[in-house]
NUTOR-912827 format. One record per residue: residue in three letters; x, y, z of N, C-alpha, C in turn. Coordinates in Angstrom, 3 decimals, padded with zeros to 6 digits, always signed. Layout:
N
NODE  rest      n_c1      n_c2      n_c3     ca_c1     ca_c2     ca_c3      c_c1      c_c2      c_c3
NODE   ALA         X         Y         Z         X         Y         Z         X         Y         Z
...
! end
This chain:
197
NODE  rest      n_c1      n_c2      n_c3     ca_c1     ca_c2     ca_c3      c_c1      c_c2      c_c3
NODE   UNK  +030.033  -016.438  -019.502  +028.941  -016.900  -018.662  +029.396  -016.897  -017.199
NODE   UNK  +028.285  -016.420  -016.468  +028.819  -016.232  -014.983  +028.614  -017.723  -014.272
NODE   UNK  +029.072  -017.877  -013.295  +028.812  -019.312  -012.118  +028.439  -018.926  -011.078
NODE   UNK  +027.380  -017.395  -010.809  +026.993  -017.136  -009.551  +025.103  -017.009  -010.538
NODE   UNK  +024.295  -017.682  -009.840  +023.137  -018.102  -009.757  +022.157  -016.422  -010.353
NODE   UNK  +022.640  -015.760  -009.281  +022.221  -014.189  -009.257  +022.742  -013.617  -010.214
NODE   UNK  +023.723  -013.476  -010.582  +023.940  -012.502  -011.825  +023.580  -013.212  -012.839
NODE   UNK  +023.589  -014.533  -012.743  +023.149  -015.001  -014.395  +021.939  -014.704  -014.896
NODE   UNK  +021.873  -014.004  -016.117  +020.500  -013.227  -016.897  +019.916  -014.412  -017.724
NODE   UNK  +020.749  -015.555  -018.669  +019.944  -016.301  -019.172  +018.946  -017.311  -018.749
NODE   UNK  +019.248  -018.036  -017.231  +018.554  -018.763  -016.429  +018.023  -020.071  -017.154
NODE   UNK  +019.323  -020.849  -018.206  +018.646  -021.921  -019.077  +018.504  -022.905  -018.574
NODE   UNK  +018.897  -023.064  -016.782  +018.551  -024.230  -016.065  +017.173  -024.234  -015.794
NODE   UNK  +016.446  -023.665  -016.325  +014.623  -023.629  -016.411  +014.619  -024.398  -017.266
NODE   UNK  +015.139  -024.704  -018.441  +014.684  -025.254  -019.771  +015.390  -026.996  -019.855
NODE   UNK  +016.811  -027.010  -018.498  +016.850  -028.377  -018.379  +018.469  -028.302  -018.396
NODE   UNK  +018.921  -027.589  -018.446  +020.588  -026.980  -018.501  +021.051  -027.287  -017.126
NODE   UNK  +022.508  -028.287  -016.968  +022.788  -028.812  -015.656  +024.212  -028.081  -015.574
NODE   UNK  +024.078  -026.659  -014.822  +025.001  -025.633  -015.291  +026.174  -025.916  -014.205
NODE   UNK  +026.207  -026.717  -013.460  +027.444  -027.186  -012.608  +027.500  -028.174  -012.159
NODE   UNK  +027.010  -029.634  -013.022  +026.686  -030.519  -013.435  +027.125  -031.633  -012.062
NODE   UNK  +025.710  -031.044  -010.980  +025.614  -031.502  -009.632  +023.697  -032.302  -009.880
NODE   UNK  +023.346  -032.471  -011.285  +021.991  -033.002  -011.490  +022.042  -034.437  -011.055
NODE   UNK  +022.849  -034.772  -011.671  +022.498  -036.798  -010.894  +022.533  -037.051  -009.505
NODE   UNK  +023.825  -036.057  -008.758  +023.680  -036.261  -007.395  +022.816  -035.863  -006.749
NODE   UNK  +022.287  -034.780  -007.057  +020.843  -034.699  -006.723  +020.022  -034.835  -006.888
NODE   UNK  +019.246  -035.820  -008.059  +018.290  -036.768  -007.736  +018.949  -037.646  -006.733
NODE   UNK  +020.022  -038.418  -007.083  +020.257  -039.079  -005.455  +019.978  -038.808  -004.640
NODE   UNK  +020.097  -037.525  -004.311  +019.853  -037.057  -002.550  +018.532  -037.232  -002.508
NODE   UNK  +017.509  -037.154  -003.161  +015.780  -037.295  -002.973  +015.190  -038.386  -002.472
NODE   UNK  +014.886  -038.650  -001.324  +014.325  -039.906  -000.773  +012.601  -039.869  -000.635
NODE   UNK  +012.496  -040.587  -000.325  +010.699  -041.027  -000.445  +010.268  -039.907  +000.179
NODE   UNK  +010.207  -038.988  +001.527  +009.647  -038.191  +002.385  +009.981  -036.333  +000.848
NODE   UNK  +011.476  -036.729  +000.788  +011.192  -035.417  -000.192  +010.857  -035.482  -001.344
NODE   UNK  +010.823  -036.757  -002.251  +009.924  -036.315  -003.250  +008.472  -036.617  -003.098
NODE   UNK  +007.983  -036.760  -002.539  +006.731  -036.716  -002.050  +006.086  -034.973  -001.391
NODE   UNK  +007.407  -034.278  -000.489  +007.133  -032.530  -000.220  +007.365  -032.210  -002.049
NODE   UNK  +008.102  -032.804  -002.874  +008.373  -032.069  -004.424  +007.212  -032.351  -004.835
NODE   UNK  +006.210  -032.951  -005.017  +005.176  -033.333  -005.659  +004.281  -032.851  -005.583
NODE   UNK  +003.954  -032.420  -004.085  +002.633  -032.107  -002.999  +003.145  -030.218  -003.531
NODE   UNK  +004.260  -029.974  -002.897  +004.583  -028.415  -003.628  +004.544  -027.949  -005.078
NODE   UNK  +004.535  -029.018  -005.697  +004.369  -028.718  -007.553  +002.735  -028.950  -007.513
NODE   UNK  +002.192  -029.446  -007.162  +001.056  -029.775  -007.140  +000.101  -028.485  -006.656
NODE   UNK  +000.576  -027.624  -005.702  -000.142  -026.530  -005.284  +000.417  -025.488  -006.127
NODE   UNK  +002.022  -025.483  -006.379  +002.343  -024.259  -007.292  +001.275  -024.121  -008.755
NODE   UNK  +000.862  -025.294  -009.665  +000.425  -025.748  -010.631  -001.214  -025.478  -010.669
NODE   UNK  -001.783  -025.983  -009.148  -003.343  -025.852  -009.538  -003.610  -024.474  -008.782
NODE   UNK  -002.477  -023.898  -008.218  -003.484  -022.600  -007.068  -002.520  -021.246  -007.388
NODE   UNK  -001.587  -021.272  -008.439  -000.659  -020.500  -008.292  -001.309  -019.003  -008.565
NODE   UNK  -000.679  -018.311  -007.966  -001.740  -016.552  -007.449  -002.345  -016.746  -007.352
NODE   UNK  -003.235  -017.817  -006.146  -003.939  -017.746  -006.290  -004.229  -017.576  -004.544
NODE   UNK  -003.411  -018.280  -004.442  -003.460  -018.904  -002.252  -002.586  -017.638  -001.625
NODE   UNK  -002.960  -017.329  -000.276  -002.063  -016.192  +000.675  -000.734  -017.881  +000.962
NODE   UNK  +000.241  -017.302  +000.890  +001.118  -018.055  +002.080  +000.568  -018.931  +003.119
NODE   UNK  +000.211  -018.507  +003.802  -000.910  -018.693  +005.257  -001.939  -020.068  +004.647
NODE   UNK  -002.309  -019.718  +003.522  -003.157  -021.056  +002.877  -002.561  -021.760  +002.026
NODE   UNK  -001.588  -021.469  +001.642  -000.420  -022.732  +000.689  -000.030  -023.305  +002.160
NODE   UNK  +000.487  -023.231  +002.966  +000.689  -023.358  +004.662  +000.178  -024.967  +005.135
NODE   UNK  -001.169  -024.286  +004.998  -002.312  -025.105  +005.317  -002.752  -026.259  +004.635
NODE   UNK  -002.814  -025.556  +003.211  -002.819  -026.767  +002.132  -001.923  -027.752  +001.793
NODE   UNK  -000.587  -027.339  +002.287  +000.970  -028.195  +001.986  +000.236  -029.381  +003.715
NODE   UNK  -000.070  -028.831  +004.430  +000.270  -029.712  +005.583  -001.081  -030.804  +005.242
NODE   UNK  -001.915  -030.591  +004.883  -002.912  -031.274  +004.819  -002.928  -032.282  +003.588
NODE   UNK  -002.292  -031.660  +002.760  -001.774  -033.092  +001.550  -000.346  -034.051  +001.227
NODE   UNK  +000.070  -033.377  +002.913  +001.298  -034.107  +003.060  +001.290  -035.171  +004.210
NODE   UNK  -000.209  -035.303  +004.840  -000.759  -035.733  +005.829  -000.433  -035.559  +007.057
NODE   UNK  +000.075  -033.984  +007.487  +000.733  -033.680  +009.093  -000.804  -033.224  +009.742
NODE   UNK  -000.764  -033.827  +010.642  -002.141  -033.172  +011.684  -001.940  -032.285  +012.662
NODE   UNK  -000.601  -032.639  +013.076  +000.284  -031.794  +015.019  +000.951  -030.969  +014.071
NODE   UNK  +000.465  -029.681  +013.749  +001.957  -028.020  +013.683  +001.828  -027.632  +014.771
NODE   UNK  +003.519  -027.097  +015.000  +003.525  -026.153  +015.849  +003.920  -024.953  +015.404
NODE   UNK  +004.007  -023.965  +016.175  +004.604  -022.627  +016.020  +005.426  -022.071  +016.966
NODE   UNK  +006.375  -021.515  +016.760  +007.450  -020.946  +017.412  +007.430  -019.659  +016.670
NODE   UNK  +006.689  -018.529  +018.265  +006.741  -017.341  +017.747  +007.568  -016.435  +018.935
NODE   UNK  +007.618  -015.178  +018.153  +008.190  -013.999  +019.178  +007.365  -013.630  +020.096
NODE   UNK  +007.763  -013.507  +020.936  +006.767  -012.630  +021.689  +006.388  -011.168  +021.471
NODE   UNK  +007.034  -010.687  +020.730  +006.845  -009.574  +020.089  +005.534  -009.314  +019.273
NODE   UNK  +005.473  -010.799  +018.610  +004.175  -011.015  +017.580  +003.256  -011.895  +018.302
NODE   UNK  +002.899  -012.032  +019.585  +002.325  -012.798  +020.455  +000.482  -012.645  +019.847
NODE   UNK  +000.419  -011.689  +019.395  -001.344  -011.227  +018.658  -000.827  -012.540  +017.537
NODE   UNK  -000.233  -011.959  +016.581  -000.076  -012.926  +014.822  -000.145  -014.444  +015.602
NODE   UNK  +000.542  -014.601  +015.975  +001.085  -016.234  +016.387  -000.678  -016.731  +016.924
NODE   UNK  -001.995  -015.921  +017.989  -002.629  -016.544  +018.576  -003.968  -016.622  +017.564
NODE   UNK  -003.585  -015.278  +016.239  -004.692  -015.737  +015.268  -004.173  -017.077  +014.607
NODE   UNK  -003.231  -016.913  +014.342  -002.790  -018.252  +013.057  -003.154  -019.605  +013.990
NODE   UNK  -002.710  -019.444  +015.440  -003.124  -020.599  +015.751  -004.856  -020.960  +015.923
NODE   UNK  -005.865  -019.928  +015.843  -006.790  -019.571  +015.658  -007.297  -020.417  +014.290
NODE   UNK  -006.646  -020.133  +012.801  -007.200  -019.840  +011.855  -006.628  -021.772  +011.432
NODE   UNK  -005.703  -021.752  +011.974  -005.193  -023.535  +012.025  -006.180  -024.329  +012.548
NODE   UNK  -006.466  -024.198  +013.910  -007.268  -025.138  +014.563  -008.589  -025.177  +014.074
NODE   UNK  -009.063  -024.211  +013.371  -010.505  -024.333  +013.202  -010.210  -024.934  +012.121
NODE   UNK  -009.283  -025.156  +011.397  -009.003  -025.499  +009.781  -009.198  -027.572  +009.986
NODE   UNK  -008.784  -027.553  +011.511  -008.440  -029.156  +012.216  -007.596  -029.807  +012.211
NODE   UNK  -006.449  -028.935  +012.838  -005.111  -028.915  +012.757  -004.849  -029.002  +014.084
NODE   UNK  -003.867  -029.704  +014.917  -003.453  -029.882  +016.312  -002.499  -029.167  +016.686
NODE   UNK  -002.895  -028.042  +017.131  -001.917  -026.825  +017.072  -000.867  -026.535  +018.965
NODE   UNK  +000.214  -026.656  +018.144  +001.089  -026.509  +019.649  +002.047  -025.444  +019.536
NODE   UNK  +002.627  -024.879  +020.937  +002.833  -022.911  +019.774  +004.059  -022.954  +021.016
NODE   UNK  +005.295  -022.772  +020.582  +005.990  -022.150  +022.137  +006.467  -020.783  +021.457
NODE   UNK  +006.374  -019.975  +022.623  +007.116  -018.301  +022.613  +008.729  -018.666  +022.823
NODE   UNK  +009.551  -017.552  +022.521  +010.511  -017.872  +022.458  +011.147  -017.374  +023.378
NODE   UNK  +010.779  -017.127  +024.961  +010.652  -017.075  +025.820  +010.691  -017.923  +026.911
NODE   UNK  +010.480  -019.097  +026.156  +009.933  -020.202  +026.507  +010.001  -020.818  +028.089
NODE   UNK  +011.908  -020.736  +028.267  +012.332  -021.405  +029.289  +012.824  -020.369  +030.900
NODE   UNK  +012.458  -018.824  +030.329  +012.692  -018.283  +031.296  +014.262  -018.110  +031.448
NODE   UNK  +014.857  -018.470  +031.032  +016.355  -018.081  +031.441  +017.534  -017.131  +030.627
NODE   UNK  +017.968  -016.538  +031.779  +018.271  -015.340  +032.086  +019.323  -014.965  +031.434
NODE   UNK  +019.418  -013.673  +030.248  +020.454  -013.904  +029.929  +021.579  -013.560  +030.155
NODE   UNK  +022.150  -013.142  +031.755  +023.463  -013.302  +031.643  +023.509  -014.637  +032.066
NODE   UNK  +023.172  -015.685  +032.213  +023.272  -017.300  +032.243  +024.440  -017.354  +031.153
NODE   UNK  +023.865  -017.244  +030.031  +024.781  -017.257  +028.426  +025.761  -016.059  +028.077
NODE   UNK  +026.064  -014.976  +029.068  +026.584  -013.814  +028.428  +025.856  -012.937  +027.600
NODE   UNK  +024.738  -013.133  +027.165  +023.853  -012.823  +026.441  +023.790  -011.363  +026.691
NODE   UNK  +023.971  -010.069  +025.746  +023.718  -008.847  +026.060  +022.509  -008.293  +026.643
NODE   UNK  +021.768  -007.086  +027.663  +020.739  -007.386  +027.922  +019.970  -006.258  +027.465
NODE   UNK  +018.663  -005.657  +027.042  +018.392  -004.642  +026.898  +018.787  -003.339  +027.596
NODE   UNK  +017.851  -003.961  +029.338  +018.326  -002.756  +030.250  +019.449  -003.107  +031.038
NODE   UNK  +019.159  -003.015  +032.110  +020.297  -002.414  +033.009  +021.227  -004.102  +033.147
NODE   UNK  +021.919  -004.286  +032.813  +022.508  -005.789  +033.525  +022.214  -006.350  +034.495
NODE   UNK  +021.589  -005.781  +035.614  +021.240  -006.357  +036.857  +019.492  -006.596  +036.715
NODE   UNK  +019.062  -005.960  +035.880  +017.373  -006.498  +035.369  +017.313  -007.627  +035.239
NODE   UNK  +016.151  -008.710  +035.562  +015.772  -009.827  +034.889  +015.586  -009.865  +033.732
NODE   UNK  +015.945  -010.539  +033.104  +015.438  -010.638  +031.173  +016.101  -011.757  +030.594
NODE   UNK  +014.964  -012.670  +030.319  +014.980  -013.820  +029.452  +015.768  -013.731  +028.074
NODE   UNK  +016.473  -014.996  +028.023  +016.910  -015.042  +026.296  +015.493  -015.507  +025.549
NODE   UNK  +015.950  -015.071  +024.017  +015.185  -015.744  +023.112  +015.678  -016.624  +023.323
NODE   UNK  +014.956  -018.074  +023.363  +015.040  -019.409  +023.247  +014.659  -020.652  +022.196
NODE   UNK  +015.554  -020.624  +021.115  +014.886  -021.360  +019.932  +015.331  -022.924  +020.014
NODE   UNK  +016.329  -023.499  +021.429  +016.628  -024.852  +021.196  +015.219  -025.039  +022.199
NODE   UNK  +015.041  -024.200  +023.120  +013.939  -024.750  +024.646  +012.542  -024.929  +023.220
NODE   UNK  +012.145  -024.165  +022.339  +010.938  -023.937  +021.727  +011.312  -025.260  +020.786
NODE   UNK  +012.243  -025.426  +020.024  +012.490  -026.749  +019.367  +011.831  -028.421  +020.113
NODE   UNK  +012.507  -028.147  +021.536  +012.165  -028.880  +022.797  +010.945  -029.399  +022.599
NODE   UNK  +010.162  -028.084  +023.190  +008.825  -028.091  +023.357  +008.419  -028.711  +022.215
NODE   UNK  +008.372  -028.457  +021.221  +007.583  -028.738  +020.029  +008.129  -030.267  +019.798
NODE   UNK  +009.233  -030.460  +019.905  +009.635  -031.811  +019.618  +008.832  -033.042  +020.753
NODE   UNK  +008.783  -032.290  +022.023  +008.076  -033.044  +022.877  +006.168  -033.601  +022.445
NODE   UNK  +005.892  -032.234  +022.084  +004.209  -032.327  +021.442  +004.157  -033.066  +019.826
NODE   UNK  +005.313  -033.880  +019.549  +005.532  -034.639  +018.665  +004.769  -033.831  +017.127
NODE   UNK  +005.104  -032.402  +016.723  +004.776  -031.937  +015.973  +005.419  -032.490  +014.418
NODE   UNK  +004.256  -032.522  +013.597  +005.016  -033.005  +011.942  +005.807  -031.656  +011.259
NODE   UNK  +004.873  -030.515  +011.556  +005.868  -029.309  +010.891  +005.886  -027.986  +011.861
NODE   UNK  +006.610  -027.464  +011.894  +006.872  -025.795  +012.711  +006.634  -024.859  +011.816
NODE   UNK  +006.059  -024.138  +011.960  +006.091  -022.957  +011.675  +006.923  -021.702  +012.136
NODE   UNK  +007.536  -020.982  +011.394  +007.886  -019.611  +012.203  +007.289  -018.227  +012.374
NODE   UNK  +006.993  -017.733  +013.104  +006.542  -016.266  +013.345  +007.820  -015.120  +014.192
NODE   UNK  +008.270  -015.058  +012.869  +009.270  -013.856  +013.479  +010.062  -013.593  +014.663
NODE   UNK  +011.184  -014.991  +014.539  +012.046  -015.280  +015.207  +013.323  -014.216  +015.020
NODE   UNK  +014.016  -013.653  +015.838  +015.151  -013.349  +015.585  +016.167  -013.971  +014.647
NODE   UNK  +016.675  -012.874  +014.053  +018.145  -013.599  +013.114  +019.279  -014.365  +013.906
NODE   UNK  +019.524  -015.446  +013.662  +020.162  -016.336  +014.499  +019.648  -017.513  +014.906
NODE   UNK  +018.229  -016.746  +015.601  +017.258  -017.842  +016.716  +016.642  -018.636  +015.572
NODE   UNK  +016.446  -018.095  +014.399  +015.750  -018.650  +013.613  +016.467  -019.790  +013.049
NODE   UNK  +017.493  -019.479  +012.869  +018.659  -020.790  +012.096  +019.026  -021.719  +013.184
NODE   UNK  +019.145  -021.513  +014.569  +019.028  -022.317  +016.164  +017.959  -023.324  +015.851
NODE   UNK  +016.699  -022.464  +015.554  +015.345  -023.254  +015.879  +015.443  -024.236  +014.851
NODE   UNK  +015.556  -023.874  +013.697  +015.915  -024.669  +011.975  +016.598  -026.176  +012.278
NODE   UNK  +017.920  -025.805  +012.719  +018.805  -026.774  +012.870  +018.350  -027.517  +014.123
NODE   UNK  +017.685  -027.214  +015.062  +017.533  -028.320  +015.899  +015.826  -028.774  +016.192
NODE   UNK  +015.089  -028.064  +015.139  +013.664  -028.579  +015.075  +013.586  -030.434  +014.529
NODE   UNK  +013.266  -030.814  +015.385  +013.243  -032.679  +014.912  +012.215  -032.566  +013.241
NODE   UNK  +011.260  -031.725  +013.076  +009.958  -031.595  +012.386  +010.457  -030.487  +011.352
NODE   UNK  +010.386  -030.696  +010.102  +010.559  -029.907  +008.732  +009.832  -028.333  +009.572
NODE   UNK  +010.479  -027.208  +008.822  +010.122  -026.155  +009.295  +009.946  -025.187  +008.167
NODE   UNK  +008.811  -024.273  +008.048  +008.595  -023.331  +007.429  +008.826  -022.007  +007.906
NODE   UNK  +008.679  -020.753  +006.921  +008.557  -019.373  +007.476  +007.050  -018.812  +007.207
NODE   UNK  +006.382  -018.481  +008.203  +005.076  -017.627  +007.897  +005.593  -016.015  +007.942
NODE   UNK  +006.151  -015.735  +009.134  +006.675  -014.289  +008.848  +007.894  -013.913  +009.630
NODE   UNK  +008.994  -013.182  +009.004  +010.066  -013.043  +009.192  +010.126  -011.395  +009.890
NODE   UNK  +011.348  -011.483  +010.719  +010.623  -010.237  +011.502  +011.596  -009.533  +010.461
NODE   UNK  +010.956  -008.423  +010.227  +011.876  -006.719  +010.290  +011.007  -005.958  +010.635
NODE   UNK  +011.241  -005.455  +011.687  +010.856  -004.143  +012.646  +010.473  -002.851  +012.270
NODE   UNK  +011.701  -002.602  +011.248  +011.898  -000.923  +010.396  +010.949  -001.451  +009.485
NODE   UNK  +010.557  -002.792  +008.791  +009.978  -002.357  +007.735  +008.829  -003.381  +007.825
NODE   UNK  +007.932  -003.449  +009.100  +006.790  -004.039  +008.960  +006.113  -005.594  +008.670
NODE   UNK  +007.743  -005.935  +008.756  +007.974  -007.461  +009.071  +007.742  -007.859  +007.517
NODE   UNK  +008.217  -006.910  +006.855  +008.379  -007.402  +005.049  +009.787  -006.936  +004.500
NODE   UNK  +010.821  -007.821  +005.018  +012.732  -007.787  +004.576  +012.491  -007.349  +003.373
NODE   UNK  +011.580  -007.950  +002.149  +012.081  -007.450  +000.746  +011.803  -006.476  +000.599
NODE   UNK  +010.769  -005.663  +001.125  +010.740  -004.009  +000.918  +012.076  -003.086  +000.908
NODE   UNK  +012.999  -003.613  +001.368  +014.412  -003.598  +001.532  +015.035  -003.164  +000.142
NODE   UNK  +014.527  -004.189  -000.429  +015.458  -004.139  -001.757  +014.219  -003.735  -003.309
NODE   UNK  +012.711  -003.745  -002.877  +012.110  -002.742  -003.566  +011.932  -001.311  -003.837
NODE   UNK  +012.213  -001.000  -002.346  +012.497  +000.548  -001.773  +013.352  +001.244  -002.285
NODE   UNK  +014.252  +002.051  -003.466  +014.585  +002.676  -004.035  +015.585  +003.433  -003.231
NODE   UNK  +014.854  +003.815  -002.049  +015.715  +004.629  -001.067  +016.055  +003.759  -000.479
NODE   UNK  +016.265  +002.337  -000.170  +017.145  +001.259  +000.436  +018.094  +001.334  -000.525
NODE   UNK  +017.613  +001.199  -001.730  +018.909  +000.314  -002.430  +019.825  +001.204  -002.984
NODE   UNK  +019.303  +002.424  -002.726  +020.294  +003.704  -003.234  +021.768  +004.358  -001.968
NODE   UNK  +020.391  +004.521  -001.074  +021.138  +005.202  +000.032  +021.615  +004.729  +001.563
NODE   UNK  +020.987  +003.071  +001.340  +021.505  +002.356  +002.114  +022.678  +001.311  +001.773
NODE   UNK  +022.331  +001.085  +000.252  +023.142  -000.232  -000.427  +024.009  +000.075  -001.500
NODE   UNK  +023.780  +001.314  -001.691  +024.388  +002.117  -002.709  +024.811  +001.714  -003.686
NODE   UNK  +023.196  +001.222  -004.638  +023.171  +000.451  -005.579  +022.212  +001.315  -006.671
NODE   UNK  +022.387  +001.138  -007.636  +022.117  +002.677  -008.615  +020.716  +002.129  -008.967
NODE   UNK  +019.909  +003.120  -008.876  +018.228  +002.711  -009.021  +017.903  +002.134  -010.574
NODE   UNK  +016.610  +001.469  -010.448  +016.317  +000.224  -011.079  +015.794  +001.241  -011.987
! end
């Protein structure tokens, strides 16, 4: 029997199997705020399952967990996605507060930060502690993400005051859908050189 999660084929910790027998300490770790997100999330997996887009499990998690203020922290890249969702939120009656990740204007050789063009160009960093900021200031209950950079995204994570979700994760090459990655045949052959499924 393996002890890596992924290769294991039988998966009898579905059926109640405490396969590295870390189960008691973690009910410990569960306090009132998370089993209450475990309940509210079993509760939508159970009555809506295939049934809701993301985007409306989203909506439905925030509204039976009683958050009114989301924000969003998007790319500017996805500056269209980020102004429907905040669109499709507010009409829903949701108190919607959004920073770009752009946010603070500063420059990135400030940080060493590599730059697209020329080094002597102006050009802003992505900014996921300034967008944390912001959002922490508009006293938001949850964040959302819209296709933050790799990095910025785990920045924004770790210093968002407010539980944080993913709406969409960027990949560029593949249409802002990472797992196509590893459905794609010609990824997993000739990029990962992993023998087709």
């Amino acid at each position: 029997m393996t002890k890596e999660c992924a290769r294991c084929s039988a998966k009898e910790c579905y059926e109640g199997k405490d396969c590295f027998g870390l189960g008691q300490e973690a009910r410990n770790s569960y306090k009132d705020e998370e089993v209450k997100s475990m309940r509210v999330s079993g509760e939508i997996e159970a009555e809506h399952y295939m049934k809701l887009t993301r985007l409306e499990e989203i909506a439905l998690y925030a509204k039976k967990m009683g958050m009114r203020k989301l924000g969003v922290a998007f790319c500017i890249g996805l500056s269209k996605e980020a102004e429907v969702l905040d669109a499709i939120l507010t009409k829903q009656g949701f108190e919607v507060h959004s920073a770009c990740c752009k946010i603070c204007g500063i420059d990135k050789g400030e940080l060493g930060v590599v730059k697209m063009g020329s080094p002597s160009d102006k050009e802003a960093i992505c900014d996921p502690l300034g967008q944390a900021l912001r959002l922490e200031r508009c006293g938001t209950q949850m964040n959302i993400l819209v296709g933050l950079c790799i990095g910025h995204d785990m920045l924004f994570t770790k210093h968002s005051h407010a539980p944080v979700t993913t709406f969409i994760v960027k990949d560029r090459v593949l249409a802002h859908n990472p797992a196509g990655a590893i459905y794609s045949s010609y990824y997993r052959e000739t990029r990962f050189g992993l023998p087709p499924e």
